[in-house]
N, C-alpha and C positions, 0 to 999 in steps of 0.2 A: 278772838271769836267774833263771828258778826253775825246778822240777822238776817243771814240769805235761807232762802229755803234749802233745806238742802237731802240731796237724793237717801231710797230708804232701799239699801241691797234686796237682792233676789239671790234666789239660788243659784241664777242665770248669770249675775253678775257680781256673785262674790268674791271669786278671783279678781275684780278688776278694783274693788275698793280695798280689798286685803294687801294688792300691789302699792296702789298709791300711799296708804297708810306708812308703809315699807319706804317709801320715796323710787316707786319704780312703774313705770305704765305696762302695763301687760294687758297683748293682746291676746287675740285667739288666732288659729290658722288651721286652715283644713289639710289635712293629710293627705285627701284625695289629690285634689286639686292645686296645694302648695301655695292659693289664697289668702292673705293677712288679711283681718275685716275687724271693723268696730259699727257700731256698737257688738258689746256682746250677746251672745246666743246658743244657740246648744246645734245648728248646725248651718249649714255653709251656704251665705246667700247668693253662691255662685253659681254652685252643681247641687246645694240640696244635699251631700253628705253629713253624717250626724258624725265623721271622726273627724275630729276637731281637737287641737291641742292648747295648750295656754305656754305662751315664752314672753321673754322680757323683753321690749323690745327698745330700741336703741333710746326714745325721747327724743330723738332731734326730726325736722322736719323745715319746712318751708313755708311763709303767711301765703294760704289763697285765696282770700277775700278778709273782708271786712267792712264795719261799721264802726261810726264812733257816735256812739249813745248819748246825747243831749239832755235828757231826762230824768228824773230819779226811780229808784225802782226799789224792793226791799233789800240792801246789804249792797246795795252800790253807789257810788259818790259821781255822779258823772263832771268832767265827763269816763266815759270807758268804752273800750275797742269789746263789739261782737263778732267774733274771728273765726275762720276754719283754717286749720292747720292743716296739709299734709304731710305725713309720716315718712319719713325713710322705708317703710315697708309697703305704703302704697295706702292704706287707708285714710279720711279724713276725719277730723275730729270738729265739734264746735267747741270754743274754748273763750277764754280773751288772754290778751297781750297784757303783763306788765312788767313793770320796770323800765317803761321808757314814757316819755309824753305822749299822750292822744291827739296827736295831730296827724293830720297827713304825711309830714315832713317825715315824722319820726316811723311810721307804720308803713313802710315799704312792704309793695307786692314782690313776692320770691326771696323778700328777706329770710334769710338763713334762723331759725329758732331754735332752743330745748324747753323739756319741757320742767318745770318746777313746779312744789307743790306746796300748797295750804292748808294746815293742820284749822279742822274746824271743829272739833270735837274729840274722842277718842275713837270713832270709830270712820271718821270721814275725815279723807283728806283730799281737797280739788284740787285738779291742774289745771293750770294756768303755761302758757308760752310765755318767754321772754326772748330777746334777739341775743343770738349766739355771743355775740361779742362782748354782752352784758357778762 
């Protein structure tokens, strides 16, 4: 457990903390339009549809940016990478990288990720990326 703040579900995004709890990332996706999107919502920031579904979705993606955090912050040891992942379904996430050093060397752009998760309580559990090969 650690001392990060950490998020308080909605009704909007209780399927997505009940997945990770699970150890699985679930998005939404619109029916209309066959759009994946994160964050979650009750309808499609594409077309504006409210049918929307929830599926599991794969967890692997690719680093599309980053930062490596110098600083301390509540529940982080820096240093630590500030990440957005892309998703095999097309959405991005912000996230961080671990399981590997915080350096440049180690935190390659288009590196291959999945996603893994951090049990912080009983009702919250965050994901976090690590590099596929880990």
């Amino acid at each position: 457990m650690s001392d990060l703040p950490l998020p308080v579900p909605t009704p909007e995004t209780k399927h997505f903390w009940e997945g990770t709890r699970a150890g699985e990332l679930r998005l939404q996706r619109c029916t209309a339009c066959e759009k994946a999107y994160f964050p979650p919502r009750p309808f499609c920031p594409a077309c504006g549809s409210r049918k929307v579904e929830v599926f599991k979705a794969s967890g692997r993606g690719f680093l599309y940016s980053y930062v490596i955090h110098h600083r301390p912050a509540p529940g982080f040891t820096p240093p630590y990478s500030i990440a957005v992942v892309e998703l095999e379904e097309g959405p991005r996430m912000m996230t961080n990288i671990v399981g590997v050093p915080q350096t440049p060397e180690a935190l390659r752009l288009d590196m291959k990720v999945k996603a893994v998760f951090a049990k912080q309580n009983d009702e919250i559990s965050l994901v976090h990326f690590t590099p596929e090969a880990a």
